[in-house]
C-alpha positions in Angstrom: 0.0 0.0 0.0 2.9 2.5 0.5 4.2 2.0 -2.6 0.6 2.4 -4.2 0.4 5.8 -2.5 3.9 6.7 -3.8 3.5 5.6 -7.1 0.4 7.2 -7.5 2.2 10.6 -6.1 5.2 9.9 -8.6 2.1 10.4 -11.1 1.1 13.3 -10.2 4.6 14.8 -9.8 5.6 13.3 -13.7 2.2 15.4 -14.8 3.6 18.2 -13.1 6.9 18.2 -14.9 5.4 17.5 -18.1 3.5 20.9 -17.9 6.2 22.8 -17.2 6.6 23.0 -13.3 9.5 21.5 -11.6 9.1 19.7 -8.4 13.1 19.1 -7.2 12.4 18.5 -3.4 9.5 18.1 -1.7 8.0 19.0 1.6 6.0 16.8 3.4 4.0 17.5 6.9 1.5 15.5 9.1 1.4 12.5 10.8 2.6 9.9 8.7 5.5 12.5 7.4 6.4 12.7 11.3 6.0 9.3 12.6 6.8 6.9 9.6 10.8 7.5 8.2 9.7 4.5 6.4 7.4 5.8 4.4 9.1 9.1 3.7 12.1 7.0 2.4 10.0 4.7 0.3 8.5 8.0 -1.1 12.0 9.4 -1.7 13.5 6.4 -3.7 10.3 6.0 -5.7 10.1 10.0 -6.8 14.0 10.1 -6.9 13.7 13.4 -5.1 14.8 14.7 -1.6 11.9 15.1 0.6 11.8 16.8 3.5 9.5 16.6 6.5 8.2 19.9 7.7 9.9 21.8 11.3 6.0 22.8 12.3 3.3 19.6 13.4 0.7 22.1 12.4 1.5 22.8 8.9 -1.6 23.7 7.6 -2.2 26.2 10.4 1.4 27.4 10.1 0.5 28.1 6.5 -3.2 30.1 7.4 -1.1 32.1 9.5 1.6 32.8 6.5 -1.0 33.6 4.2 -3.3 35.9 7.2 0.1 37.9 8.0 0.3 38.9 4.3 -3.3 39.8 3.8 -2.7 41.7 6.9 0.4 44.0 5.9 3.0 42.3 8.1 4.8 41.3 5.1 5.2 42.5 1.8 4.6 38.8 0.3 4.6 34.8 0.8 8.3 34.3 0.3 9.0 37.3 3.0 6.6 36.2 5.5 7.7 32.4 5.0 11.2 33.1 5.0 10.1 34.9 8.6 7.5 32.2 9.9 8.4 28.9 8.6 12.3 27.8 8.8 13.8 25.2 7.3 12.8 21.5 7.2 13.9 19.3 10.8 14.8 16.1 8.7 15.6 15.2 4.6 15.2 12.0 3.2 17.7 11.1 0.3 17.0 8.8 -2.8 18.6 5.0 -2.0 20.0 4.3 -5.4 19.6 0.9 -4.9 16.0 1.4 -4.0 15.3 3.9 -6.8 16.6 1.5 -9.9 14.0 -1.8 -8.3 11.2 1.1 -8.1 11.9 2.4 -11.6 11.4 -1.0 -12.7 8.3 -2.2 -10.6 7.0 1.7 -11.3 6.8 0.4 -15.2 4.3 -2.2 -13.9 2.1 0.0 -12.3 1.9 2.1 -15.3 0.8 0.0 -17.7 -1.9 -0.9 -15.1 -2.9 2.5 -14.2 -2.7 3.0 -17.7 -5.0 -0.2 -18.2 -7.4 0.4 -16.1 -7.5 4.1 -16.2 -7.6 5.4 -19.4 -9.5 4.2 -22.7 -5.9 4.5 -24.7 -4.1 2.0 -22.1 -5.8 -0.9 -23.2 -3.6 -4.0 -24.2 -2.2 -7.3 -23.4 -1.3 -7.1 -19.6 0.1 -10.5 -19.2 3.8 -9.9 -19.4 2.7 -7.8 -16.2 2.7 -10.5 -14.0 5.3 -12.0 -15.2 7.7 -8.7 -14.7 7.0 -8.5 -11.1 7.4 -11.5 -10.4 10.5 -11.7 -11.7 11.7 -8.3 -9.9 10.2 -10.0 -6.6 13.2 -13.0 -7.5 15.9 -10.4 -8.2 14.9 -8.7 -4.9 15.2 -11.8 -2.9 18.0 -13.0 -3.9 20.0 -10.0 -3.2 18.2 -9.8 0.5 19.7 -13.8 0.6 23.2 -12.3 -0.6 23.5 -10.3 2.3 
């Protein structure tokens, strides 16, 4: 399921880039961001992207407050009144190489099933899917035995 949740995020991010916005490091906040480092990692290898977890618990209150300080004069703009308010991140999460390259590969799998299942042009023989993954799981294994 954490994988899922990545992949699907690696989605959105890829969507992103393609129209012209880049996404170099992200920021995440909440509980999961704050309690998991597993998940934050698995996220990192499978966007290939720093992410760091946000200083504040209350992010989203921490970023009413930006946005009320600048409709209320304190600062001249965001960037001002972040650069006053927010900080920098407490912790960064690095891409695992290692990690990255198996996700690439199993990340191929998931698109020609999102792709599949979720839009009318993805339709086509799925089979080799299976077959893919399963062989990735064997690759994955072994190396776990090598160790």
């Amino acid at each position: 399921m954490v994988e899922a949740t990545a992949f699907g995020a690696r989605v959105i991010v890829e969507r992103l880039r393609d129209l012209g916005v880049p996404v170099d490091t992200l920021v995440v906040c909440g509980g999961i961001a704050s309690k998991s480092p597993f998940v934050v990692q698995v996220y990192a290898d499978v966007l290939g992207r720093p992410i760091r977890v946000a200083r504040s618990a209350q992010a989203s209150a921490l970023g009413a407050a930006v946005m009320g300080a600048v409709a209320g004069g304190a600062f001249p703009d965001v960037p001002a009144a972040q650069r006053a308010m927010v900080g920098e991140a407490a912790v960064e999460y690095l891409p695992e190489e290692e990690n990255r390259a198996t996700y690439a590969r199993l990340f191929r799998s998931y698109m020609a099933l999102h792709d599949a299942f979720g839009t009318p042009a993805g339709r086509r023989d799925l089979r080799d899917v299976m077959k893919d993954v399963l062989a990735l799981r064997d690759e994955v294994r072994a190396r776990a035995d090598a160790c």
